[in-house]
N, C-alpha and C positions, 0 to 999 in steps of 0.2 A: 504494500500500500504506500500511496506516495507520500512524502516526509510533511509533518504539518506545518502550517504557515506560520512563522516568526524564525524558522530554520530555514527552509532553503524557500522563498516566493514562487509561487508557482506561478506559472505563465499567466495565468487570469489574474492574479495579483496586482500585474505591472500594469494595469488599466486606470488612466486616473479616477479618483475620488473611490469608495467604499460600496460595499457591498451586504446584504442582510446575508447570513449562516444560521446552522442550525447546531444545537449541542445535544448530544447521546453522551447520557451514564447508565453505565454497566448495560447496554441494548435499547433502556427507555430513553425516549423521545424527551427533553425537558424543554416545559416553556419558559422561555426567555420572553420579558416585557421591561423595555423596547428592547427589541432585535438585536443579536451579538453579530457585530459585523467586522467584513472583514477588509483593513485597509488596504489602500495602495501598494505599501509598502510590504502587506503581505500578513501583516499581524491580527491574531482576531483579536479582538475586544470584544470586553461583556459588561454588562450593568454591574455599580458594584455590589449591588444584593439581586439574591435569587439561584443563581448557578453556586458559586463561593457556600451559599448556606447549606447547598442540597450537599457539595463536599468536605460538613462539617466542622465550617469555618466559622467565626463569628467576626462581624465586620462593624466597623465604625468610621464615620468621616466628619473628623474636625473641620470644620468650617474655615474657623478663626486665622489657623495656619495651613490650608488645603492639605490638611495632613488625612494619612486611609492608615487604622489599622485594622490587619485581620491576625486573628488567633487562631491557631488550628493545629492541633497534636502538641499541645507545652509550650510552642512557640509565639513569638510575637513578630510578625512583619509589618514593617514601615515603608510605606512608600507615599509619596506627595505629586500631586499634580503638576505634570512636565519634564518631572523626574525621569530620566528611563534608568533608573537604579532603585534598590531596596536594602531597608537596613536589616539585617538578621543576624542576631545576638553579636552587634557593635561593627556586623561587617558588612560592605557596601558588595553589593551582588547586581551585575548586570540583566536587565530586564529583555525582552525582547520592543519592546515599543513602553512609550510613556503614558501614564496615568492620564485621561483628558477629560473633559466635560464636554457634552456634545449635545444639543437641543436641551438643557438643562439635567439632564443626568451622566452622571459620572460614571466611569467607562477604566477598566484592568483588564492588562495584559494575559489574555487565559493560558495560553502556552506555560509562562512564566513560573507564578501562582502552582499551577496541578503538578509541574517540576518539582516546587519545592517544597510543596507536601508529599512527595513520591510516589504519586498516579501514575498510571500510564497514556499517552495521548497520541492519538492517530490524527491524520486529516484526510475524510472520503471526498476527496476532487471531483469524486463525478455525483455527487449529493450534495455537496456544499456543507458536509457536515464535520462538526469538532468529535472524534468518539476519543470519551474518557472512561476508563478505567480503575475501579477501586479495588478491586481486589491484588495490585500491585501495592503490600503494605506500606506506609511511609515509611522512611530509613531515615537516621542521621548520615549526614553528608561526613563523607571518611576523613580524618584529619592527617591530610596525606608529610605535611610537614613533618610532623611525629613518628610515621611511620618509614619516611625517607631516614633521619636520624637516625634512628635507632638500627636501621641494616648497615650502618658503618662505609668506609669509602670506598670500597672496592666490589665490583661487579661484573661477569662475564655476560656475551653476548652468545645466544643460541639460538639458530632458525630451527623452527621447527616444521618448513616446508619439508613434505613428503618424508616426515620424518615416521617411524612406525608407530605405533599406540606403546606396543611392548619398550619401546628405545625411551620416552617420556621421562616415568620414573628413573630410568638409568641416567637421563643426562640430569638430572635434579638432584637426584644425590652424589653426583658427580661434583657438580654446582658447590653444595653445600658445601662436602667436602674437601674442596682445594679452598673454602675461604670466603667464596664470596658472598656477600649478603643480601647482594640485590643482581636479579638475570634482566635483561634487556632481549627483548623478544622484539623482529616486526609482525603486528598483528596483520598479515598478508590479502590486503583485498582481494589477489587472483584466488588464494584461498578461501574466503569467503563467501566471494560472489563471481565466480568464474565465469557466469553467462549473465549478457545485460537483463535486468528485469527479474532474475531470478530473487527467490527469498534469502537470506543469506544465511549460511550455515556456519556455526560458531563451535563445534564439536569439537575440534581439535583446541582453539584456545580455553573454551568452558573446561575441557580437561589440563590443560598447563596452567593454569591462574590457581585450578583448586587444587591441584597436587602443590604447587610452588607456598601456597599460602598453607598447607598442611605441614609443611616444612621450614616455613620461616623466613621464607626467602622473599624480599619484596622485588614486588615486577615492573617493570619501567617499559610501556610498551611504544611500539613506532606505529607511527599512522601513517600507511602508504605501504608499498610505493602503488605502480598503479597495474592496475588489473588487464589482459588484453583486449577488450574489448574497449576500455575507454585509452589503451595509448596512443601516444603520438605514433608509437614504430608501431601498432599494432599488427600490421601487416608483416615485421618481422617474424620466423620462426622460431628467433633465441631468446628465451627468456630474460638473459641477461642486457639486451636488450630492449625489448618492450616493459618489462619489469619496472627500469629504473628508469624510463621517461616520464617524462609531466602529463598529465593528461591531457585530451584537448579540450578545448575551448568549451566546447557543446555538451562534456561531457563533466563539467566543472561541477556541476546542480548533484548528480549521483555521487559524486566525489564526494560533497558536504554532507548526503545522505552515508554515506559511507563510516565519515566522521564520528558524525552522533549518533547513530546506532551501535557506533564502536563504543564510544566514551560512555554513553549514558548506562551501557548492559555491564559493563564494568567499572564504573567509577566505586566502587566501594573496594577496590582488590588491585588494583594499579593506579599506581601511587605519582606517578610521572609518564607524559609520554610528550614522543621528541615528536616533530612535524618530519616526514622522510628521511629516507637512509640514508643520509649522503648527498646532498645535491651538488654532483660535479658536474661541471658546466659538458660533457662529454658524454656523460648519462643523464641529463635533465634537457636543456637544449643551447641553442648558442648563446638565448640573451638569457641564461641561467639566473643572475639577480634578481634583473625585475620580476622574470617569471617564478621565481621562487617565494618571494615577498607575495606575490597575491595569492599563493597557495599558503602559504603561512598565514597571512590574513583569515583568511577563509575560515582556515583550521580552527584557529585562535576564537574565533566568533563563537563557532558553533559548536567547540567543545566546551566551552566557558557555558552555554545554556543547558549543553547536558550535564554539566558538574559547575556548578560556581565556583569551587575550591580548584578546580583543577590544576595542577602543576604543567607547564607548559614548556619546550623549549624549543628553539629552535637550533640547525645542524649548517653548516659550513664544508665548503668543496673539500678542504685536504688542506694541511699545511701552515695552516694558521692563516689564513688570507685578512690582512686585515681590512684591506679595501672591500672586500664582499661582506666582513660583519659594520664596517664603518658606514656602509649602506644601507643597514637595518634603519639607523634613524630615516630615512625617507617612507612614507606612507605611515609612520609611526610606529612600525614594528618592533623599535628597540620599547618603547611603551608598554608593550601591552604580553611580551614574553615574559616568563619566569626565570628566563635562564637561556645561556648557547650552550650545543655538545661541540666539542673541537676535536679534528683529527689530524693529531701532525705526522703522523707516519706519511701523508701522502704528499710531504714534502722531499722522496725520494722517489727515482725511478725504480722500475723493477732491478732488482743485482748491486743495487748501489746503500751501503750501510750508511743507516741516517744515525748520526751521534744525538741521540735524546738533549744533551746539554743547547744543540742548535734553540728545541724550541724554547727554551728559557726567555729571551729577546721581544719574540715576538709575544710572548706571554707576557711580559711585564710593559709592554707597551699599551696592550689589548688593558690591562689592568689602570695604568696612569691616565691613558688618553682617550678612550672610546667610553661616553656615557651610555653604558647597555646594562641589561638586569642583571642583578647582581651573582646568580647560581652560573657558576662555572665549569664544567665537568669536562672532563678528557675523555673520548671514544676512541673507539679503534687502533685501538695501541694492537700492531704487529710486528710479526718480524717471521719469515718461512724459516723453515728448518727441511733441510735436505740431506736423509738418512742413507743413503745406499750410493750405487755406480748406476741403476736403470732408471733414470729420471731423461734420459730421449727425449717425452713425448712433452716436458714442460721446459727441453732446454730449443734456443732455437739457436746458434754460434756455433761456427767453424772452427772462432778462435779458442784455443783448448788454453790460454794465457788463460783468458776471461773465464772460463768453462772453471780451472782451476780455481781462480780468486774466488768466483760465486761460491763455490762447493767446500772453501776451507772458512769462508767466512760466516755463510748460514748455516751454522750448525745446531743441535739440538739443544747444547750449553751454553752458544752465545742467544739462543735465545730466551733461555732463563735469565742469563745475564742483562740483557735488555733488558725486562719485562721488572726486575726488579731498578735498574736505573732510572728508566721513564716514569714509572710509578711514583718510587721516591723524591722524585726531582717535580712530578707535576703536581703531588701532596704539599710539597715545599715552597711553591709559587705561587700555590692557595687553589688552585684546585676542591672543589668539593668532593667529586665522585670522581672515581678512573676505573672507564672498562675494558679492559681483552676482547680484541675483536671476537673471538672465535674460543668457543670452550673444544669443539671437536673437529677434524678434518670434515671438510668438503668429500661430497663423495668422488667430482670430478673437474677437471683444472684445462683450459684452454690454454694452449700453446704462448706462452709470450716470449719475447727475446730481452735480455738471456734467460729469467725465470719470472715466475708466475708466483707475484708477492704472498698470493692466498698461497700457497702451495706451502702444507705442512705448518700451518702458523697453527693447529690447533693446539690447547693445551693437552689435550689428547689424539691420540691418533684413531683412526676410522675404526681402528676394532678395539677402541675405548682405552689400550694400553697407555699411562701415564708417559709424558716426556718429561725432563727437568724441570721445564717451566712449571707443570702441575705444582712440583715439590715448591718452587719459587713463588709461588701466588700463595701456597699454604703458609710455608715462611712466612710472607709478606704480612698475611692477615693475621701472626699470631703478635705482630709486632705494630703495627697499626691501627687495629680493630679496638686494643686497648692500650694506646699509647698516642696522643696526637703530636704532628711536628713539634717541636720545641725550639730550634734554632741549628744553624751550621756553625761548626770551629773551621772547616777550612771552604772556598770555592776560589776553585780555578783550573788551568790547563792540567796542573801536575796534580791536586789532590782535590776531591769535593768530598765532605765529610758530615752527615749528616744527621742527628739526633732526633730520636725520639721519647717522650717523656711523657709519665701522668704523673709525677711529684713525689711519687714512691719507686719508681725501676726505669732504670733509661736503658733502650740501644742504640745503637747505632752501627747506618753502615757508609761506607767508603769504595769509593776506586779513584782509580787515575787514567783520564784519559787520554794523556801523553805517553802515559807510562813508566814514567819516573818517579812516581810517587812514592817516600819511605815515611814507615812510621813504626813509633815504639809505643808497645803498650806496656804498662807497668801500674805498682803502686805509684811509686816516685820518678820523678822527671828525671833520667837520667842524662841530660843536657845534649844529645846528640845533633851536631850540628846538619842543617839540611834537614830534619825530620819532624816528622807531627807529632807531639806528643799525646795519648788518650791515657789516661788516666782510668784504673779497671778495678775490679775485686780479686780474691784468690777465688770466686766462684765465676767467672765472666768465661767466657766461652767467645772462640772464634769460627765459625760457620762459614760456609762460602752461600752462595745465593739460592739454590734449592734447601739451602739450612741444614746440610751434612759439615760431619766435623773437618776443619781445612786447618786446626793445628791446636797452640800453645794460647789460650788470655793474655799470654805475657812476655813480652821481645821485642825483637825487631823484624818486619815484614816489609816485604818488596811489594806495594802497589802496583796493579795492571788494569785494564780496563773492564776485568772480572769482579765483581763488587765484592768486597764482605761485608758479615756481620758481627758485630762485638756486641758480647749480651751482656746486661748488668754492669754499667760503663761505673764508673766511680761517679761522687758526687760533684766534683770539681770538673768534669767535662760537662757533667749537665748543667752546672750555672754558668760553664762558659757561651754553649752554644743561647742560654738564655740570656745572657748578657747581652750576646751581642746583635740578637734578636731586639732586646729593648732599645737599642743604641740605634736601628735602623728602623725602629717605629713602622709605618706605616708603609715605607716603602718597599715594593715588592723583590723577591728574591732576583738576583741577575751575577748572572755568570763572567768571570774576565773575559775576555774575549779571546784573546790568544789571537788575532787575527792578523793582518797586516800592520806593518810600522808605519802608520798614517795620524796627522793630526787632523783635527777642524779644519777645511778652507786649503786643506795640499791638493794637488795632485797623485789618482792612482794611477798604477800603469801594468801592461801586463807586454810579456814579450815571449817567445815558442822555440821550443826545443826543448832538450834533456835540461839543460841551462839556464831552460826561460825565466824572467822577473816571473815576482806575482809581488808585485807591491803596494798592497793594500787592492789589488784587483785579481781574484783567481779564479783559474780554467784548469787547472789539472787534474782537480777531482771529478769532474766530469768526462774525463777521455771513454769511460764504460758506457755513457747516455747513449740510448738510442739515435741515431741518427748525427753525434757528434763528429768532427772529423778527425780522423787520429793520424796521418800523414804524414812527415816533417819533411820538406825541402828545400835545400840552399839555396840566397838569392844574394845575388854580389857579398858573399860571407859572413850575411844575416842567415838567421835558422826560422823558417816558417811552418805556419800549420794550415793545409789545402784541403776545403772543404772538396766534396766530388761529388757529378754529377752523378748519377744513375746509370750502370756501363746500359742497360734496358729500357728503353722509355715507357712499357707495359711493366714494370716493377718498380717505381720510383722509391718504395720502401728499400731499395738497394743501397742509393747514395747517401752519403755524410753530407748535408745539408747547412749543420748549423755549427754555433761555438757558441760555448753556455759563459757566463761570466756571473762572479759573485761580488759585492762589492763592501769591502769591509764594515758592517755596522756600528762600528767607530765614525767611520768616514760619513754614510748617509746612512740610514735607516727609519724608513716611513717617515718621514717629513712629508710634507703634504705639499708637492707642487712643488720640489725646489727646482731651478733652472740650471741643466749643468751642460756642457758643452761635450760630447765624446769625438775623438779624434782617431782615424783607420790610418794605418798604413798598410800598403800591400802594391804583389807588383803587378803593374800594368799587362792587361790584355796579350795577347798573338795570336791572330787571327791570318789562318792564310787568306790568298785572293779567292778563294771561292766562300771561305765562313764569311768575307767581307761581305758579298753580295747577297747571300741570305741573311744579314743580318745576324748570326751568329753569337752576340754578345753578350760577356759577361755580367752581372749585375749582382746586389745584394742590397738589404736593408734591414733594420737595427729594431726587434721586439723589445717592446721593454714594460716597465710596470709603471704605469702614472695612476693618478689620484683617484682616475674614473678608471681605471684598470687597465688591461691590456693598449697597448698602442704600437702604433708602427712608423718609424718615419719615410721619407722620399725613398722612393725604388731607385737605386745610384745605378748608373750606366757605369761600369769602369773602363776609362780611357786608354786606348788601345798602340801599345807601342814597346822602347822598352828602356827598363830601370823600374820605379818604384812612383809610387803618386799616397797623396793625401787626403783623405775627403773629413770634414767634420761635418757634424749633425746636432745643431743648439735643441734640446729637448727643455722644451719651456715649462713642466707637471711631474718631474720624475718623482718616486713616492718607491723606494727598493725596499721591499717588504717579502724578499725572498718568494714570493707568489710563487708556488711549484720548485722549490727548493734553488732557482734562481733570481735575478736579477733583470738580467738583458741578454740577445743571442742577437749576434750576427746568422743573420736568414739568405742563405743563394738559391733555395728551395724556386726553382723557374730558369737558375742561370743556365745561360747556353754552353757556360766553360766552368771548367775548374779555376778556382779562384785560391791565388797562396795570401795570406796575410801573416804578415814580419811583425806587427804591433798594433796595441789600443791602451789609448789614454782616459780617463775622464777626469774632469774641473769644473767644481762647484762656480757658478756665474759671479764673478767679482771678485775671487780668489785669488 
């Protein structure tokens, strides 16, 4: 039956001026005197007695101060003429339309009202009629705040498409088990309502919400993504494509219906839900923001009427984007959320190791600068783990260089080692919630080049076998769950050292991302110069990060980028790390940089080879990116790096296209619009006389990150001859916020030649 009117307006709604309706409780006909009608806008209104009494309300209206109260099940509701809000018990609760006087009587929102006494309420479209429902008993509205607290910070992610009924239980106690306290399910429209018009079927979630709540586990569900019948790529075969498009346009009305049949059948048992999985501009659509923002909109309205209390958030492409959350305030959306989920894992390519400490920066900017609602949660924390030699079908590389690096770095223990890095570090930045993409492998993985980021990232494997990580999430939560951050003794390249405290037992853990990090633990400071001192008990324990035994409480140890833990620290590291926690008051956690030797207002630069600069501007971490060019070739006894075209014009996925650049966060980072000037060198064209005639030539142009996002500058012809040329590109908006874990690329993606470039400059304007 189609959704009732103050939810989604039905087509006869949009007709100007109102219309008479009819109201059914429990089958009988009830007369209304005058007419409950229904507005333009879609909302039915009713007299304010008569309806209201028959739902065992008792109703009053102050005059004096056009004030309406109705009483009904303990309660006291307040709402006032023009108001489209209501007060209940001190809290302001959005209405569907506002209280009005109309031909001399006074006139509520019915929708509303039978909500928040916990009725149930249809709208028959083709009768014109309100059916309400009492035998759906009234409920207190779930106090989701209390129940989000009490499941503690950590949370795993499990789909439960076509997962089997028998597997349920198993991943829930699985759940439980490694720690976390709260799962992250998406409640799967395809799932649901797989054919348009159909009824929706809730079988599968009715069954995970009550086993999960049997168990303790609070649920945080997703709304979305979108079903085939209402996608953009609906016409696609892959899932993974239609799945995560937006839907369309026409199809926007069953989306809201979708919504709050969702929220309203579960708001008593899901405590949070995000608005989609993920809106990356690549799986949502080109103009991903905007069109995101009005599905957020949308969401936000009509889940707010099925639950007033509702916890809300919204989700972010990958990366920390700030420019895509700095965007929320347009249409009001930073307003009206409860909260972002962030995902910086997908500020790496596939094969390419993202250092956790990167998102520090943009965290603590997102913190300082951007006025958004105040719940901040981290999602999607991964990292693949590749256990064997027959991984074929998700390697796609010749190069067995790469083959190798991929396979010794994703492994099964550095992925425990992440999971507890990013975790403790996104706690430490203030963070509220942080979930693990994935509690279980994926049954099946698409070929990516070199690897397939899902691949292997669960904390268990497909036939439910524990990896390290499991053990590392259990750790995590035996030391988290009841101990909140308290402060760091060290952050930087060589040691970040990190405390946790509730006033009675501290731990703490440590690595070092350089690798050179030493420290001693002891009772007493044994003065070792170079090293950190921790301070420990004769009961303290040293753990490595699945929380198995990795030595002595007391010595000296070589830091590496494998973290530990030191249990039961002495009491003079905990009031260190509090100390100097108080000393930095309010401002958020931020990492040294370690980056380039760059002041304010220098100039960076970057030059190619074994040799090349990276001075305050680098390209080497990127030689593994897709699509990057890895080349070198001599030019008058410069060393360059030559992008290449595609040897096949039907494979363009062949050529080295681009050069990724990073630009030191010292130097710029997210400023809004600053003006800098970048400067190319490289050598000039050769074209014979016949590439002459076809035009042949080479060209490139400079992506980069500005304020409103992606931009491109002039498409450069390069001048054809021979030695070396210069071209500069004044970018008037730059805002380097890392957007996809770079900066800026040089683009020859269309040139007719291969193209070598010897160097790149950038200079802040007036510098």
């Amino acid at each position: 039956m189609p959704a009732a009117p103050g939810l989604i307006a039905p087509a006869h709604a949009q007709l100007a001026g109102s219309r008479p309706a009819q109201v059914s409780i429990n089958g009988q006909m009830a007369t209304v005197t005058p007419s409950a009608i229904v507005t333009r806008t879609g909302s039915v209104l009713v007299p304010l007695r008569g309806v209201l009494e028959r739902l065992n309300a008792n109703v009053n209206y102050v005059a004096a101060d056009s004030r309406i109260e109705v009483r009904q099940g303990g309660k006291v509701y307040i709402l006032r003429i023009g108001q489209k809000s209501a007060v209940v018990d001190a809290q302001s609760i959005p209405l569907t339309a506002a209280p009005q006087v109309i031909n001399k009587s006074t006139y509520v929102p019915l929708r509303s009202l039978v909500e928040l006494f916990g009725y149930g309420l249809e709208w028959d479209n083709a009768k014109k009629t309100v059916r309400i429902d009492t035998n759906v008993l009234p409920t207190e509205l779930a106090d989701h705040r209390a129940a989000l607290k009490a499941a503690g910070p950590l949370g795993v992610t499990i789909d439960f498409v076509d997962v089997l009924p028998s597997e349920i239980p198993r991943l829930l106690d699985a759940a439980k088990a490694g720690g976390a306290g709260l799962i992250q399910t998406r409640f799967d429209w395809a799932t649901v309502q797989p054919t348009k018009d159909a009824p929706f079927d809730w079988t599968v979630y009715d069954e995970v919400v009550r086993q999960a709540k049997a168990r303790g586990l609070v649920v945080v569900g997703i709304l979305g993504n979108s079903t085939k019948w209402a996608s953009l790529l609906g016409t696609s075969e892959l899932p993974n494509e239609w799945r995560f498009a937006a839907p369309k346009t026409r199809e926007l009305p069953a989306f809201q219906t979708y919504v709050q049949k969702t929220v309203e059948r579960f708001r008593r048992d899901v405590h949070a839900w995000q608005v989609w999985d993920n809106p990356a501009s690549y799986k949502f659509r080109a103009a991903a923001p905007a069109d995101y923002r009005k599905v957020v909109k949308m969401a936000v309205q009509v889940a707010r009427r099925a639950d007033p209390k509702a916890v809300i958030h919204a989700g972010e492409p990958g990366g920390l984007n700030l420019a895509f959350l700095n965007d929320f305030k347009q249409d009001g959306i930073g307003a009206i959320i409860d909260g972002v989920t962030l995902f910086p894992v997908s500020q790496w390519q596939p094969g390419i190791a993202a250092r956790p400490e990167e998102v520090a920066r943009p965290f603590a900017a997102l913190t300082q600068h951007l006025s958004l609602a105040s719940d901040r949660w981290i999602g999607g924390l991964s990292w693949p783990s590749i256990e064997t030699s027959g991984n074929a079908r998700v390697f796609n590389t010749s190069n067995e260089l790469v083959r190798e690096r991929v396979t010794n770095t994703f492994t099964p223990q550095s992925q425990a080692d992440y999971l507890v890095r990013a975790a403790t570090l996104s706690l430490a930045m203030g963070a509220d919630k942080v979930f693990w993409d994935r509690l279980r492998d994926d049954a099946a993985y698409d070929v990516v080049e070199p690897i397939n980021p899902e691949y292997g990232s669960g904390l268990l494997r497909r036939d439910f076998s524990p990896r390290p990580s499991f053990g590392a999430m259990r750790q995590l939560a035996n030391v988290v769950n009841d101990k909140p951050f308290t402060g760091s003794i060290s952050l930087g390249p060589d040691i970040i050292a990190l405390v946790f405290d509730n006033g009675r037992e501290g731990d703490m853990v440590a690595w070092s991302p350089s690798g050179r990090g030493k420290m001693v633990l002891g009772t007493e400071d044994p003065q070792v110069a170079g090293s950190l001192f921790v301070q420990t008990r004769a009961d303290s324990q040293l753990l490595d990060s699945a929380g198995l035994s990795a030595g002595s409480g007391a010595g000296a140890i070589e830091l590496s980028a494998r973290p530990v833990w030191i249990t039961k620290i002495g009491a003079q590291t905990a009031a260190q790390a509090r100390d100097r926690r108080k000393q930095n008051g309010s401002k958020p956690l931020s990492l040294t940089s370690g980056g380039g030797q760059t002041t304010p207002g220098a100039t960076v630069r970057a030059t190619f080879g074994d040799d090349g600069v990276e001075d305050g501007l680098s390209w080497r971490k990127y030689l593994p990116y897709r699509g990057q060019a890895v080349q070198f070739s001599e030019v008058d006894g410069q060393m360059g790096l030559m992008t290449e075209i595609p040897p096949d014009i039907f494979r363009p996925a062949d050529g080295k296209p681009f050069i990724f650049f990073d630009v030191d966060d010292d130097f710029l980072f997210f400023a809004r619009g600053v003006p800098v000037t970048i400067t190319v060198k490289l050598k000039k064209a050769r074209l014979s006389a016949q590439e002459s005639l076809s035009k042949n030539t080479g060209a490139f142009d400079i992506e980069y990150n500005s304020a409103t996002g992606s931009r491109s500058t002039r498409w450069q012809e390069v001048e054809v001859g021979e030695g070396t040329v210069e071209y500069k590109f004044d970018i008037p908006d730059a805002s380097f916020g890392n957007v996809n874990g770079y900066d800026f690329k040089i683009n020859t993606f269309g040139s007719k030649q291969n193209l070598t470039f010897l160097s790149v400059t950038l200079q802040r304007k007036g510098a």
